[in-house]
N, CA, C and O atoms as a GROMACS GRO file, in nm:
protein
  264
    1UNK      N    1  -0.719  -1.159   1.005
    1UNK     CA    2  -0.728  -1.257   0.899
    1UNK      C    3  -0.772  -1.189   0.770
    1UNK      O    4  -0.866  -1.110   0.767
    2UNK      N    5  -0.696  -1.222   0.657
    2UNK     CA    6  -0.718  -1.164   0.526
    2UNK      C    7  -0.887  -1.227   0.500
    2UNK      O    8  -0.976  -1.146   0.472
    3UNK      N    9  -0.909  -1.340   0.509
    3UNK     CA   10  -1.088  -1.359   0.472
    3UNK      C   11  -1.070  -1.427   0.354
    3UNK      O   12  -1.181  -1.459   0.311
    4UNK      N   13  -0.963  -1.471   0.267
    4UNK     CA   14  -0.951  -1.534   0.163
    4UNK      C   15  -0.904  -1.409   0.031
    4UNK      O   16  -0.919  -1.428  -0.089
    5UNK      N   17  -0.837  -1.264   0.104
    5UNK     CA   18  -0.780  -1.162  -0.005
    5UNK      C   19  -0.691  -1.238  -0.058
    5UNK      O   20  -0.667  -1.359  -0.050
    6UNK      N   21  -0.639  -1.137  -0.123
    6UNK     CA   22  -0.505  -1.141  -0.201
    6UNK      C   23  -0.396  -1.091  -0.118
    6UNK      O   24  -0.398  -0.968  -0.111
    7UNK      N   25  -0.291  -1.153  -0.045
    7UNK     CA   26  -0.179  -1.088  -0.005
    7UNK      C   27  -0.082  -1.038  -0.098
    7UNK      O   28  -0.057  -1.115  -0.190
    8UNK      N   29  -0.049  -0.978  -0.097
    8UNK     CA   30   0.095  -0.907  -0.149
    8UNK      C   31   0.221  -0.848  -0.110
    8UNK      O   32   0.228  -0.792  -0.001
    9UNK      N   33   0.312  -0.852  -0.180
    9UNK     CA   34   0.428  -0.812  -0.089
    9UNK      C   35   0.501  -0.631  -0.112
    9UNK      O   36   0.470  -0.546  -0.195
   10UNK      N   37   0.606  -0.627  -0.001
   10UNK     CA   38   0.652  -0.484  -0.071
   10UNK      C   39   0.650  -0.494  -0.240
   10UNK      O   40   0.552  -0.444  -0.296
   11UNK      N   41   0.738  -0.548  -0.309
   11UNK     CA   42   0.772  -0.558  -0.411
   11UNK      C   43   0.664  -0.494  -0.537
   11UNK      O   44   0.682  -0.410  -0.625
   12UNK      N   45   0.528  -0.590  -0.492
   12UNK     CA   46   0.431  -0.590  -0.589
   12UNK      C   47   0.395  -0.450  -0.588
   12UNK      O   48   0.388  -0.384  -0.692
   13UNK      N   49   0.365  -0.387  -0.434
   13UNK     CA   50   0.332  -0.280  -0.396
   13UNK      C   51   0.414  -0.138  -0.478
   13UNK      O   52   0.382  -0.026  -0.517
   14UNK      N   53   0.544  -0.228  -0.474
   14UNK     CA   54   0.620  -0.089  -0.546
   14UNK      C   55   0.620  -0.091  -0.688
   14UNK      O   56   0.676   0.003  -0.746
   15UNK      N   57   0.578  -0.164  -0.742
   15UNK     CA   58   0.539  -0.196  -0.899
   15UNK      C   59   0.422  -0.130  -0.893
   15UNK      O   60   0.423  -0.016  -0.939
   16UNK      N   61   0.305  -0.177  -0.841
   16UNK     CA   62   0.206  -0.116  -0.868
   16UNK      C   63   0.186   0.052  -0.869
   16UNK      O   64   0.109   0.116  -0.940
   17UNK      N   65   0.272   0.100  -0.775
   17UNK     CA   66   0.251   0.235  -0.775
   17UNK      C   67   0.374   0.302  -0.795
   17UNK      O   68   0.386   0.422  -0.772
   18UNK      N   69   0.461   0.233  -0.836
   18UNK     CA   70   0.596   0.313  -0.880
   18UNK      C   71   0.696   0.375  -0.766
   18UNK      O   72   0.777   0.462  -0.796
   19UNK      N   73   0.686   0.330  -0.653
   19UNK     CA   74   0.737   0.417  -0.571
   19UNK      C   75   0.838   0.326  -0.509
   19UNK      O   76   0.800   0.209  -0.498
   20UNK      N   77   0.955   0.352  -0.468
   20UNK     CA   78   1.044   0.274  -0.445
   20UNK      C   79   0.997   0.168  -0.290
   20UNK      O   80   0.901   0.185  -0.215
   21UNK      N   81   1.081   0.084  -0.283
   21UNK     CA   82   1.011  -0.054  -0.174
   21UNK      C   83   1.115   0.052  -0.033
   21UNK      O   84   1.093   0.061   0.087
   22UNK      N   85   1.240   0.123  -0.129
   22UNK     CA   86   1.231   0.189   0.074
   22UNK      C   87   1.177   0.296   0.091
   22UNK      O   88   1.201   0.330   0.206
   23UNK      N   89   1.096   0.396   0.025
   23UNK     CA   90   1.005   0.482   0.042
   23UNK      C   91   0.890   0.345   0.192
   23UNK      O   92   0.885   0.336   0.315
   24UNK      N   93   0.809   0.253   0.043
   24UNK     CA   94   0.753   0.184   0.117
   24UNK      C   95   0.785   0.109   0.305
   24UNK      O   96   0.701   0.113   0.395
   25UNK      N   97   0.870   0.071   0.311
   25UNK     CA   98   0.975   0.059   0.461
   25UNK      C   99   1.003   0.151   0.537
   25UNK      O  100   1.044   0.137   0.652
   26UNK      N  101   0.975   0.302   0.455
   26UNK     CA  102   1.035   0.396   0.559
   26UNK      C  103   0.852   0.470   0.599
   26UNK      O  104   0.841   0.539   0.700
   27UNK      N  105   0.743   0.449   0.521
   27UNK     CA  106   0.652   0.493   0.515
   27UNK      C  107   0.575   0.432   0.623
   27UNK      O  108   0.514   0.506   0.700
   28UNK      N  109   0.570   0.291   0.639
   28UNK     CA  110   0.565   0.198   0.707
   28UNK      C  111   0.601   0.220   0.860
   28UNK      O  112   0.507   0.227   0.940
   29UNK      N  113   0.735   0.231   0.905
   29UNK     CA  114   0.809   0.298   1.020
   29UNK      C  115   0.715   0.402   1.065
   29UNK      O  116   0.668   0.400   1.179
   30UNK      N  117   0.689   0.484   0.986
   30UNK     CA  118   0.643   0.601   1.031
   30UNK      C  119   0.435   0.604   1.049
   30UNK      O  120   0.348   0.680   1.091
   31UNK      N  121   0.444   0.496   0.999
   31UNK     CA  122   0.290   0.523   0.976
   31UNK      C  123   0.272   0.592   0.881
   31UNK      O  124   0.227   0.707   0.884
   32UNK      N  125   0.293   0.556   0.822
   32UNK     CA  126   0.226   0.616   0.675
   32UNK      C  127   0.220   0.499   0.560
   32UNK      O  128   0.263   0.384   0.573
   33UNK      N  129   0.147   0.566   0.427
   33UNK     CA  130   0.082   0.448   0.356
   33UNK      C  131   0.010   0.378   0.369
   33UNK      O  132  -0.051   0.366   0.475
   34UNK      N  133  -0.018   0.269   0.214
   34UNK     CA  134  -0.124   0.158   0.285
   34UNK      C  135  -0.114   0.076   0.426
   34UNK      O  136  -0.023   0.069   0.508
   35UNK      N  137  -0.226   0.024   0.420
   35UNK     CA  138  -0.196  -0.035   0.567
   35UNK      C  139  -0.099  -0.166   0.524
   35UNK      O  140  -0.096  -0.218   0.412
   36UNK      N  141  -0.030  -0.199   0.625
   36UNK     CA  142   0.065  -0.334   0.603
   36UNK      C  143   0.085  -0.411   0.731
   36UNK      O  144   0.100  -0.346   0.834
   37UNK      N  145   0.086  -0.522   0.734
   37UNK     CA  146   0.159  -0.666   0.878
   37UNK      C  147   0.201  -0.708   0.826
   37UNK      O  148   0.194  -0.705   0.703
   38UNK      N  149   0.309  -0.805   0.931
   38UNK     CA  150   0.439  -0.882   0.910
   38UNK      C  151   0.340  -0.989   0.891
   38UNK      O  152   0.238  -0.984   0.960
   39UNK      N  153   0.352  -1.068   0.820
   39UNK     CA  154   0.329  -1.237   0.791
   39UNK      C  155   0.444  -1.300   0.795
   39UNK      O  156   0.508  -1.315   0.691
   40UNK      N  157   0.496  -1.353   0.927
   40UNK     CA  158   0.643  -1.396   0.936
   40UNK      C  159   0.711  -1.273   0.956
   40UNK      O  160   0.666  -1.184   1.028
   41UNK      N  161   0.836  -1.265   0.883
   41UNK     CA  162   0.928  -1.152   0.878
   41UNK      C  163   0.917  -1.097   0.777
   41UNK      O  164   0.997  -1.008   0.750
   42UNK      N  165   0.816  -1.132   0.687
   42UNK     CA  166   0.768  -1.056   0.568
   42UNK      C  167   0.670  -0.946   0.562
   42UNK      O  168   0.550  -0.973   0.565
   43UNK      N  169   0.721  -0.799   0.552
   43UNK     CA  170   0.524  -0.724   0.543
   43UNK      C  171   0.491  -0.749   0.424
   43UNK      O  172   0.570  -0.764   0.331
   44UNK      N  173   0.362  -0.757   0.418
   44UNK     CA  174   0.297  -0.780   0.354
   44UNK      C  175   0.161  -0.686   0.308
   44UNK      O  176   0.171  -0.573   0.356
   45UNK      N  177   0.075  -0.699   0.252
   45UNK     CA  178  -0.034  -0.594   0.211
   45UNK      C  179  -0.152  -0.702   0.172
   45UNK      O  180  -0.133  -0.802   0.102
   46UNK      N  181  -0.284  -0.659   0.234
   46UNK     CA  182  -0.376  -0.709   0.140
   46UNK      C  183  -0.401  -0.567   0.013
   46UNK      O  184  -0.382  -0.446   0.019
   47UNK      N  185  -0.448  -0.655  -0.085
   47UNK     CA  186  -0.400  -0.593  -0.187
   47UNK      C  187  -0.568  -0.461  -0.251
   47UNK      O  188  -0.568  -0.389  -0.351
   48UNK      N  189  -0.681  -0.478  -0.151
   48UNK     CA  190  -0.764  -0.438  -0.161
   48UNK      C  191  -0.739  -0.312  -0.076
   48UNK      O  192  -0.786  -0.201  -0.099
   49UNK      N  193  -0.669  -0.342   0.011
   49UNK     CA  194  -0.649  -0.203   0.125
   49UNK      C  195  -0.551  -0.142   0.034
   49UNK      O  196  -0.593  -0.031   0.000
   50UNK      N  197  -0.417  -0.175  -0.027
   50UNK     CA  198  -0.345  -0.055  -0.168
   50UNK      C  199  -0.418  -0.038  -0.217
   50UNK      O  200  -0.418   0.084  -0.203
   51UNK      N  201  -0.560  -0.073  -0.319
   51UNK     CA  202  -0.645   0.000  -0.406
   51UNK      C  203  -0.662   0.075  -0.372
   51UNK      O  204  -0.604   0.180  -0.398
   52UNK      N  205  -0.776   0.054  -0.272
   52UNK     CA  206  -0.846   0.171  -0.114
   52UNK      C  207  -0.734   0.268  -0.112
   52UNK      O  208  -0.752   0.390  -0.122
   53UNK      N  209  -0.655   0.229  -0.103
   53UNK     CA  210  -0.527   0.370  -0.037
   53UNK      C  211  -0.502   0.472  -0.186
   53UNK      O  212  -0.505   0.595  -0.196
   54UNK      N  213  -0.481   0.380  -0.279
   54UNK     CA  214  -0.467   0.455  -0.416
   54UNK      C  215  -0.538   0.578  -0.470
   54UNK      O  216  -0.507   0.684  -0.525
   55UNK      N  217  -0.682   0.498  -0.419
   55UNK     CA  218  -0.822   0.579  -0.453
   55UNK      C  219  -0.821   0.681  -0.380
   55UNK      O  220  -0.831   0.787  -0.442
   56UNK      N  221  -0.810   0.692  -0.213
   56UNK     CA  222  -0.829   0.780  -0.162
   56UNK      C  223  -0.698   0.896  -0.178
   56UNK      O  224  -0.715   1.016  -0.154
   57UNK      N  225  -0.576   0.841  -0.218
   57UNK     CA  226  -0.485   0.934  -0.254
   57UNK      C  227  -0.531   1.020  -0.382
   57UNK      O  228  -0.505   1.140  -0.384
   58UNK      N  229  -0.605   0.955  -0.496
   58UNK     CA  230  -0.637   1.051  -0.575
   58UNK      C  231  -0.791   1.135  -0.513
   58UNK      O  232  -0.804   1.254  -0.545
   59UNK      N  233  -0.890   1.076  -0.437
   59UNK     CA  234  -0.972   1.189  -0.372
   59UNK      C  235  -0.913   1.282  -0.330
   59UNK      O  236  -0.942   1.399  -0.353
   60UNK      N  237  -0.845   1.252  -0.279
   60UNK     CA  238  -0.751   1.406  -0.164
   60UNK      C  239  -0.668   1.480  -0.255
   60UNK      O  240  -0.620   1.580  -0.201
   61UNK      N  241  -0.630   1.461  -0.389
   61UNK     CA  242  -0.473   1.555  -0.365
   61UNK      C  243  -0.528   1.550  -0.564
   61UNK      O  244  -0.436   1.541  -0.645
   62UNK      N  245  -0.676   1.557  -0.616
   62UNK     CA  246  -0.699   1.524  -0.745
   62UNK      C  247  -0.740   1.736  -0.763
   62UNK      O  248  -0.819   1.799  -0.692
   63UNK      N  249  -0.655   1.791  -0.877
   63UNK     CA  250  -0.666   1.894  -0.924
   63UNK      C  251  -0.747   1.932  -1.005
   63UNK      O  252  -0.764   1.837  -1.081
   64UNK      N  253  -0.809   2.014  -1.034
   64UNK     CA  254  -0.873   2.079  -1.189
   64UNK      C  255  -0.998   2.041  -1.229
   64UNK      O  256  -1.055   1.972  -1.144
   65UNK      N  257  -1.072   2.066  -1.348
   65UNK     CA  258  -1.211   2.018  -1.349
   65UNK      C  259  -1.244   1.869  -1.310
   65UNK      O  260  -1.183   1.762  -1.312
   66UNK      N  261  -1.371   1.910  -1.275
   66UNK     CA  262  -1.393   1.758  -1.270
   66UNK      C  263  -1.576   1.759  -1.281
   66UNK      O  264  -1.638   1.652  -1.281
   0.00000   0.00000   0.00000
């Protein structure tokens, strides 16, 4: 149960981070990316777990001074 989040869909997901929705589908398949469930036949995202995922993509892979 989302707890009262924000759901979101591929779509938003690929706006938000620029990356195409079948990157997202094929990332998905494989386990990879944010986390995502079907709601219906729809995946979907709570939209706090893409932040979370965002953030920790720039912890891991962030270059140069800091």
């Amino acid at each position: 149960m989302t707890g009262g989040k924000r759901v979101i869909t591929v779509e938003d997901v690929a706006a938000m981070t620029r990356l195409a929705e079948s990157t997202l589908y094929d990332w998905r398949a494989k386990g990879k990316g944010p986390r995502s469930f079907k709601l219906g036949r729809r995946v979907v995202y709570v939209e706090q777990d893409v932040l979370d995922w965002i953030e920790q993509q720039q912890a891991n892979t962030t270059r140069g001074d800091q």
